[in-house]
N, C-alpha and C positions, 0 to 999 in steps of 0.2 A: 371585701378586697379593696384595699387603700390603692389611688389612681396615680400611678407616677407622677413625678412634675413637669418628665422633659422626656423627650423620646432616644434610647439607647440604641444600640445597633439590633439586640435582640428583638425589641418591641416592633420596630419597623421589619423586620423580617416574617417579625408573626402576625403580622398584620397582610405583609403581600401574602402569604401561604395562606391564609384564610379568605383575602377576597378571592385568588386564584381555583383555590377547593372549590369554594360558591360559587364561583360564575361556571365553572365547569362542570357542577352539578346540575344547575340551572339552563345550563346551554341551550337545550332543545325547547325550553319555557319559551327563552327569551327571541332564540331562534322565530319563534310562529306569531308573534307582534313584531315582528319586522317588514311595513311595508311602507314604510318610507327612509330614502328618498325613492329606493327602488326594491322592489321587494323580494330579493333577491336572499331572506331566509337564512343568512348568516350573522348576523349583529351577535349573537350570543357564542358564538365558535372564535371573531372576530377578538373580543372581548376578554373569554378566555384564554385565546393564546397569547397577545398581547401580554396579560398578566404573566402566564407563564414565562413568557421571554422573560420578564424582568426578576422573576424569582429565580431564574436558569444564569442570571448575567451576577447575580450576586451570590450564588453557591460558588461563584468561579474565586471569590474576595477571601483572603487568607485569614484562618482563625484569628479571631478579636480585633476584627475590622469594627473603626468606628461606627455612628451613626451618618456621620456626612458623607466617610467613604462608600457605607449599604445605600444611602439617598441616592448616591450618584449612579450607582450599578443600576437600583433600580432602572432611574430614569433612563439609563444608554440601553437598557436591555429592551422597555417597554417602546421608547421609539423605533432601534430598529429593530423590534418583532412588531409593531402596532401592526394590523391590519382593520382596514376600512373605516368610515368615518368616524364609528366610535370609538375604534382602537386608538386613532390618534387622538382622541380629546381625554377618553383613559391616561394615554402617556403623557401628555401635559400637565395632569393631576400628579403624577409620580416627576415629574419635572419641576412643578411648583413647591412638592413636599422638599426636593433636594437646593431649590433654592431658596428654602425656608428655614432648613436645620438646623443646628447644632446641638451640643452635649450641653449648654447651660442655655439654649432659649425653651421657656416654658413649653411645653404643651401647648396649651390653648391657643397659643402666640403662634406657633407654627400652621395647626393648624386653618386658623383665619390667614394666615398671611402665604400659605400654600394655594388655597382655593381660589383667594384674590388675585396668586399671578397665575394661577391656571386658567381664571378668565380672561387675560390679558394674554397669553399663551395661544389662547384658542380664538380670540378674536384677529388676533395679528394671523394664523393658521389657515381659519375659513375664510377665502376668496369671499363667500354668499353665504353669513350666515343664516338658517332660518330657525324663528325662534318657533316654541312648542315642540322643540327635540331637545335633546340630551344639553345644548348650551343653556337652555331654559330653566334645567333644571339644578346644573351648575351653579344659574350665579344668585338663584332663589339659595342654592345652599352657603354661598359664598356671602353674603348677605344677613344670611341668621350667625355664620361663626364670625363674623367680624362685630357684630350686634352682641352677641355673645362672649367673646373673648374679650371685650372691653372693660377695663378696670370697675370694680361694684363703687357705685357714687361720682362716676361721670358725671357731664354735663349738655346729655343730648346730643351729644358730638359738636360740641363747640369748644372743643379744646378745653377740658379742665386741667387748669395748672396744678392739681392737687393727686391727678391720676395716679403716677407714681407713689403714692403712699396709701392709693386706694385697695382693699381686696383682689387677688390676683383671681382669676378663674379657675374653674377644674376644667381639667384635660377632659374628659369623661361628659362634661356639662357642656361643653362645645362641641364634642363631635354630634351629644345625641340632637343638638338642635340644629346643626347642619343635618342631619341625617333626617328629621320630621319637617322641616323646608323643603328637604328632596324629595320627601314623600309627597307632599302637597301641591309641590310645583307638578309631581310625574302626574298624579292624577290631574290634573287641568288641561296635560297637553292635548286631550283630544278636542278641547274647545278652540285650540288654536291652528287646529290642523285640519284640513276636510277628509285627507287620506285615513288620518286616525278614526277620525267621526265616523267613517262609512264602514271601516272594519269593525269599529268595536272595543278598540285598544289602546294605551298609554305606548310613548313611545318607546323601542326595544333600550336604544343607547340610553333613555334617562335612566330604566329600570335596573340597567347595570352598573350606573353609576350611583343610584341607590342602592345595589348590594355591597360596592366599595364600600360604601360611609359606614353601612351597617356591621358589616365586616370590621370595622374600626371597633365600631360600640362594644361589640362583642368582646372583641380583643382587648379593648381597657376594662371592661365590666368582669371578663371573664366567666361570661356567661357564652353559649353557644351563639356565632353568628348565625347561624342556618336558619331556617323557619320563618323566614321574614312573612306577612301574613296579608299584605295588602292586595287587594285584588288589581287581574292585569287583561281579565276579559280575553281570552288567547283565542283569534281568529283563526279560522280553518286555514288553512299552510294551501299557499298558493303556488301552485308550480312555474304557472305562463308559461311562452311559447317560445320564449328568450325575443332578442330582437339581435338579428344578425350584425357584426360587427359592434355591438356595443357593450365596450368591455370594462372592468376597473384594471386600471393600469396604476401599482406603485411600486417606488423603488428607493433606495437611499442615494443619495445626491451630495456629490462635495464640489461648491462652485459656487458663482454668484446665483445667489437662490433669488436677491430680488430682480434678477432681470429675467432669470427661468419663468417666473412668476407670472411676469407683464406678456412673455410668450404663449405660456400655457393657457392665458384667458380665454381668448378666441377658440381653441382647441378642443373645449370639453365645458365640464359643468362638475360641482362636488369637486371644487378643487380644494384639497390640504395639502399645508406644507408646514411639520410640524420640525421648527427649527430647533437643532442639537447642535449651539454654541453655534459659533461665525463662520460661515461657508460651510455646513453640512445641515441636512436634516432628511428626511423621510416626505414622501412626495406621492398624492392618492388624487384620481382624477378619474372622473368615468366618462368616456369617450366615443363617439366613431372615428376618431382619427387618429388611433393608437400608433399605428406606422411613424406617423409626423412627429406624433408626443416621445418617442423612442427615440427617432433622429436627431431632433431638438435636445435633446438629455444629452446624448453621448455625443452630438458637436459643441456645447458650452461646456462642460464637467466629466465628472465621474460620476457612473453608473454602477451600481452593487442593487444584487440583490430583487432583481426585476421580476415582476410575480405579477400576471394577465391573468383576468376573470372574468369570461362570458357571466352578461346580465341579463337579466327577463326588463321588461319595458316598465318606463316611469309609469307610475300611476298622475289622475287627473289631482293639479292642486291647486286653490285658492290661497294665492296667499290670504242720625249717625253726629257721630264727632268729625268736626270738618277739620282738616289743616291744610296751611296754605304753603307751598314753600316754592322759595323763588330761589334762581343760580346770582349770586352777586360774587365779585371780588371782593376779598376779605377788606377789614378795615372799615371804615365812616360810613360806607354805602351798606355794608352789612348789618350795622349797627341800624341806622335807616330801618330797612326793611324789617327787621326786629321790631322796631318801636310801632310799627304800623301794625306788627302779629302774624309777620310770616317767619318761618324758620328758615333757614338759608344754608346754599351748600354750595361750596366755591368749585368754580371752572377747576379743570385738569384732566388728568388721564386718567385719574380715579370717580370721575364724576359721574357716570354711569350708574356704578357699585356704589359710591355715597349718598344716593338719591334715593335708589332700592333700600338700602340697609335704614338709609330713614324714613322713608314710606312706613319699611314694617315695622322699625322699632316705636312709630308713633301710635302703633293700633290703632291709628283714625278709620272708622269706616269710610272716609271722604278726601280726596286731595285732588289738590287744584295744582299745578305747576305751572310755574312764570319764567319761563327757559329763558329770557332777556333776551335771546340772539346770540348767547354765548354755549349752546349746543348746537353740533353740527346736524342734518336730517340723520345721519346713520344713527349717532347716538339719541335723536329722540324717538326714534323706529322703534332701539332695543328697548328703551323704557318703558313706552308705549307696549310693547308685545310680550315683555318679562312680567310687566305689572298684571298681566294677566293670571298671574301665578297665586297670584294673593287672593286673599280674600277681601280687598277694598278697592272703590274703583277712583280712578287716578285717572283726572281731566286736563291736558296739558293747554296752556291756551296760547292764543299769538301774538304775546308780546316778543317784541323785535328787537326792545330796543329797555335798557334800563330804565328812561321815561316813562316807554309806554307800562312798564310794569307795577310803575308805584300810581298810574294810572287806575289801572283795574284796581288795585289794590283798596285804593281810596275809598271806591264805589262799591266794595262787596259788602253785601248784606247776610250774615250770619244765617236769620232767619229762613229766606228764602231757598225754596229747592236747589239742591244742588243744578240741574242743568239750568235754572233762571239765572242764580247766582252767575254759573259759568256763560249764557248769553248776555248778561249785563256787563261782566267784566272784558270780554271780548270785545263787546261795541266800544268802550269807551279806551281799550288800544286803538283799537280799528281807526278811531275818529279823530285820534289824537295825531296832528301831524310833527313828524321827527324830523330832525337833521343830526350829525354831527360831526365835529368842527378838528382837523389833524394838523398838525405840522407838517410842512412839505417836507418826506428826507431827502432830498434832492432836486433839483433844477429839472424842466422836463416840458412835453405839451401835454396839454387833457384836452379834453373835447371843446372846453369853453374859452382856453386860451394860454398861451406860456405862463409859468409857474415857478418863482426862483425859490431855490433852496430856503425853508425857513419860513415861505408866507403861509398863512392860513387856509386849510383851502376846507370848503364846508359842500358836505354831498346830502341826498337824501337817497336811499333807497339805490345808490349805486350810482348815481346822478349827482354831475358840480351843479352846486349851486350860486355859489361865486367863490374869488380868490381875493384876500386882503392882509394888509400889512402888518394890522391887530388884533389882537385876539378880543380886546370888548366890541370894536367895532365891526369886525366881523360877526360875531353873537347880535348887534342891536339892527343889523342890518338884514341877517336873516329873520330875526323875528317880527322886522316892518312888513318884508315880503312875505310871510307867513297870514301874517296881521291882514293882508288886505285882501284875504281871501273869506274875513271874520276870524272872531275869538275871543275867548271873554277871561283867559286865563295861559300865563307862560312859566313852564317849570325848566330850572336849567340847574343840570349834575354840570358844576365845574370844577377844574381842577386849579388851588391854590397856589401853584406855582406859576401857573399862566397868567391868572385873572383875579384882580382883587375880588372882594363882595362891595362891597360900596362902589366899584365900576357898574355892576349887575343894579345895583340900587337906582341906581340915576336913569339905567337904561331903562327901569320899568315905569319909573315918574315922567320921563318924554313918551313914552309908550301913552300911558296912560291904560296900562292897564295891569291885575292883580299878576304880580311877579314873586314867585317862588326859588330861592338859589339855597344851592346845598353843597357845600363841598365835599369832594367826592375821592378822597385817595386812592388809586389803583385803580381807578377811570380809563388808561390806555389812550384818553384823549384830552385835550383842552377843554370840550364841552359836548354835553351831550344836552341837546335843546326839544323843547316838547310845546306843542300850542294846542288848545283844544278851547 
């Protein structure tokens, strides 16, 4: 059977009615691995209606409805039917598909560019996400079809200008490789969970989000989805004793959802809020203050559709080929860290997913990460805690600062064990002292003293260090006071519009000491200075 190129309205329908058949066959499997976050024994019912809601919202679409018009049904159907947390990260998957569609984007394209915003769907959704569930498993899949759906004769992900003329992907060859990332990621999650560990089990939400994918496979292979065959260890079915007042509370919501949001925090815990377009979406919260969380709803907005579910009690929970890859801004600095042998992935709101996706597409048994300071703690959490999914292990280290990164870089030794390599490269950020040097955008006081619009002003660590009227002599100046702490060596990323190189030359000949400058486009600063 020859694998379409693009998804029609037929195909996406046969696709929800087979994950919807499976998860509802499956119900009661999925049901008895559900004990986290609370073990409350419905993730598989949750799952199934969900789906069904969305197959129910697109029977209502009148014969020879397109594909965008079935995408969209889905998705309105599968939001407001989702129930409980996996419902809603289901429905972001069928939200990601509708804002991925059309009648002439490929397949493959769709779906890598569905799973990608359904992790961006669901991270914006979970208030707390925790990884070794269902979003684990997500974005190990979202990761292999973006790796996968990449034109054949790429360039590593550095942008090949030749993509477009290169091999398009099969439909069929992307789903199955998001579908055995799911698989790989779900078996792992009980190393990241203690709740999973103790029972025995993968988690229920990943497992159903592995019968979606598979359900795909099916559907383009034209072979039966059913049977999927990976083992899921199904722990004896727990009743507990409930815990009085503590309930799930969801409802769909039309209103300002980001200040419901910043309300409900305090309120509860397993907060989602799975947005359907601007001012509405579907809203899940497990609570002892459901009263408040009610009140609060129907004093900011609208209220539809409000559905209360006594819970049983939280369970107890804890939170080779080497490559090296550091985050740079695109351009000279990128080019930079290249030439030294790291492979590089630029800052954004993809960089998450661009780091995963190149973790595994490198099949290094070994990676070092040089975050520069240009990942927030959340995003190096998820990285940290998704790369668990893999099978290589991924050492993030503490440079802080683009300095300190070409820092370690210098100093790593191939040879050496991975954790020496990673404690040599770490001491020699560690030792290396930074600053760097911004333009004032405005007039103002700082701690160290008034500050006119436009002068120099050079911090370390969150701390001024001084304010001046030049940008070389502010650079020659920090690096005297640097200097007279010792140092046998100054590296400075500058920017060429500020600061010539033959200013930095002379600064390192009165210095007297070995001076390093590299200009640095898309720096965000004047300079960023390094002494060690």
């Amino acid at each position: 059977m020859a694998t379409p190129p693009a998804f029609d309205g037929a195909l996406l329908v046969a696709w929800a009615r087979a994950a919807s058949t499976e998860l509802d066959a499956r119900r009661v499997e999925i049901n008895k691995l559900n004990v986290f976050p609370v073990p409350d024994a419905d993730t598989g019912s949750n799952m199934a209606h969900t789906m069904a809601a969305a197959v129910a919202e697109a029977d209502r679409l009148p014969a020879g409805a397109g594909a965008q018009q079935i995408a969209e049904a889905l998705a309105v159907g599968a939001v407001k039917g989702a129930r409980g947390n996996s419902g809603v990260v289901l429905s972001q998957v069928m939200r990601g598909v509708a804002q991925s569609v059309t009648e002439d984007t490929p397949g493959a394209t769709v779906i890598a560019d569905a799973l990608r915003a359904a992790v961006k769907f669901v991270d914006r959704a979970i208030a707390d996400p925790v990884e070794g569930t269902v979003i684990t498993v997500l974005r190990a899949a979202s990761a292999a079809a973006t790796d996968a759906a990449a034109p054949q004769g790429g360039q590593d992900g550095q942008g090949d200008e030749d993509g477009a003329s290169a091999q398009q992907p099969d439909m069929l060859a992307v789903a199955e490789a998001a579908a055995e990332a799911a698989r790989v990621a779900l078996a792992h999650t009980p190393s990241q969970l203690e709740a999973l560990r103790e029972a025995d089990v993968v988690d229920a939400g990943g497992t159903g989000l592995v019968v979606l994918l598979e359900a795909l496979v099916g559907v383009l292979s034209g072979e039966n989805a059913g049977g999927w065959g990976a083992s899921t260890s199904v722990a004896p079915s727990s009743e507990g004793h409930g815990a009085p007042g503590y309930l799930e509370v969801m409802f769909m919501f039309e209103g300002d959802l980001d200040a419901l949001e910043g309300e409900l925090r305090g309120l509860g815990d397993s907060l989602v809020i799975a947005r359907l377009g601007k001012g509405a979406g579907k809203v899940h919260i497990h609570t002892r203050r459901a009263g408040e969380v009610i009140e609060l709803a129907f004093r900011v907005g609208r209220v539809s559709e409000l559905r209360l579910e006594v819970l049983p009690p939280q369970p107890a929970t804890r939170a080779p080929e080497r490559l090296i890859l550091a985050l740079t801004p695109p351009g000279s600095l990128a080019e930079l860290y290249r030439q030294a042998g790291a492979l590089t992935v630029h800052p954004g709101p993809d960089a998450v997913s661009d780091i995963l996706s190149t973790v595994r597409r490198s099949g290094a048994h070994e990676v070092l990460l040089l975050p520069n300071g240009l990942l927030s703690q959340r995003e190096l959490g998820a990285v940290e805690k998704a790369a668990r999914a893999f099978e290589q292990a991924v050492t993030i280290l503490p440079t802080v600062r683009l300095v300190s990164g070409i820092a370690a870089l210098t100093i790593h030794d191939p040879d050496q064990p991975l954790a020496t390599a990673a404690f040599a490269m770490s001491e020699a950020a560690g030792e290396m002292r930074t600053a760097v040097a911004h333009r004032a955008p405005r007039a103002g006081l700082l701690l160290g003293g008034a500050v006119a619009k436009g002068d120099v002003v050079v911090t370390t660590h969150g701390q001024l260090v001084l304010v001046a009227d030049d940008a070389a002599g502010a650079i020659e100046r920090t690096c005297h006071q640097f200097l007279e702490r010792g140092g046998e060596q100054i590296l400075i990323l500058f920017d060429p519009d500020e600061v010539e190189a033959e200013a930095l030359e002379e600064i390192g000949q009165r210095l007297g000491v070995e001076t390093l400058a590299y200009a640095a486009d898309g720096l965000g600063a004047i300079a960023e200075i390094g002494v060690e």
